[in-house]
C-alpha positions as CSV (number, residue, x, y, z in Angstrom):
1,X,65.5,88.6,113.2
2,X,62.2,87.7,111.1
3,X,64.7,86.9,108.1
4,X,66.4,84.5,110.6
5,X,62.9,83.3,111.5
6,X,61.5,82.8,108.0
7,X,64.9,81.1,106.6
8,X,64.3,78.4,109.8
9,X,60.8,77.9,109.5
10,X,61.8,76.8,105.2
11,X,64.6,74.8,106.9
12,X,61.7,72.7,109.1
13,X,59.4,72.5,106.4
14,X,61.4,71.2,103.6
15,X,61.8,67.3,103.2
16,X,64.9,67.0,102.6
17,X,67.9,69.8,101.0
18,X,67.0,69.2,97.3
19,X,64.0,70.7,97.8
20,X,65.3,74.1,99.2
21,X,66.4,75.0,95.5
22,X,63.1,75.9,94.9
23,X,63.0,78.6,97.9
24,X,65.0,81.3,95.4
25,X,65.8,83.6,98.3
26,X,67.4,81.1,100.5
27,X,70.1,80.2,97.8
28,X,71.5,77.1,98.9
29,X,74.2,75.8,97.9
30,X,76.3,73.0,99.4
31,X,80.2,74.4,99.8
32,X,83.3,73.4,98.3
33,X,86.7,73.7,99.1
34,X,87.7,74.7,102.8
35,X,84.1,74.0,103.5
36,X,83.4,70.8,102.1
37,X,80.9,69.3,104.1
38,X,78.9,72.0,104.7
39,X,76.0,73.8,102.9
40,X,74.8,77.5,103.7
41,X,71.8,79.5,102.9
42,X,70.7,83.0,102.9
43,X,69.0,84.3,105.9
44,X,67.7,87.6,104.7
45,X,67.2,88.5,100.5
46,X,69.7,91.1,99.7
47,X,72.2,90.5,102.8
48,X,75.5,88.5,102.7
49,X,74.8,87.0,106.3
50,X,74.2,83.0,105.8
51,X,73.5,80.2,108.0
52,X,76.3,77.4,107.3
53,X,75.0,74.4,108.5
54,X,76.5,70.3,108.3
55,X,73.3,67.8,106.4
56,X,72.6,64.2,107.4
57,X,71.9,61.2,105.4
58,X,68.7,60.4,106.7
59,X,66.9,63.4,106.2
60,X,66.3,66.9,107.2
61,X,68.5,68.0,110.1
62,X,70.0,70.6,110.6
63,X,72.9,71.8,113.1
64,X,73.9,75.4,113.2
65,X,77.6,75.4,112.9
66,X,78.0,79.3,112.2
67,X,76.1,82.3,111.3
68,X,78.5,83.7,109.1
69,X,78.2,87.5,108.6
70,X,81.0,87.8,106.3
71,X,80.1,86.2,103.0
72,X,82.8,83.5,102.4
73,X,82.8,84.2,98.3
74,X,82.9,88.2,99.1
75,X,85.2,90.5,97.1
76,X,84.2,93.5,99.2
């Protein structure tokens, strides 16, 4: 849960998504394909689990669409 907790707290702070590239352990990226639309970061270092999440235009918010636990790039 503090992973969770930490990756949120980044999420508030930061002034807009660009910025979250230089948090290395949340590793956002924005998605592609099936998942166009939406971006995803990590919520704890060294787990697959992510927060997906859509972005608006006018800043910084963020609605949780899924907290996926199966990493959507996994080979495993």
């Amino acid at each position: 849960m503090s992973g969770l907790r930490r990756c949120l707290t980044t999420l508030l702070m930061a002034q807009d998504t660009v910025s979250l590239k230089n948090y290395s352990f949340l590793h956002y990226e924005q998605l592609k394909d099936n998942l166009s639309g939406l971006s995803s970061v990590r919520i704890c270092n060294g787990r697959v689990e992510r927060l997906l999440f859509a972005e608006k235009e006018n800043g910084v918010e963020i609605r949780v669409i899924e907290l996926n636990t199966k990493h959507y790039g996994s080979k495993k």
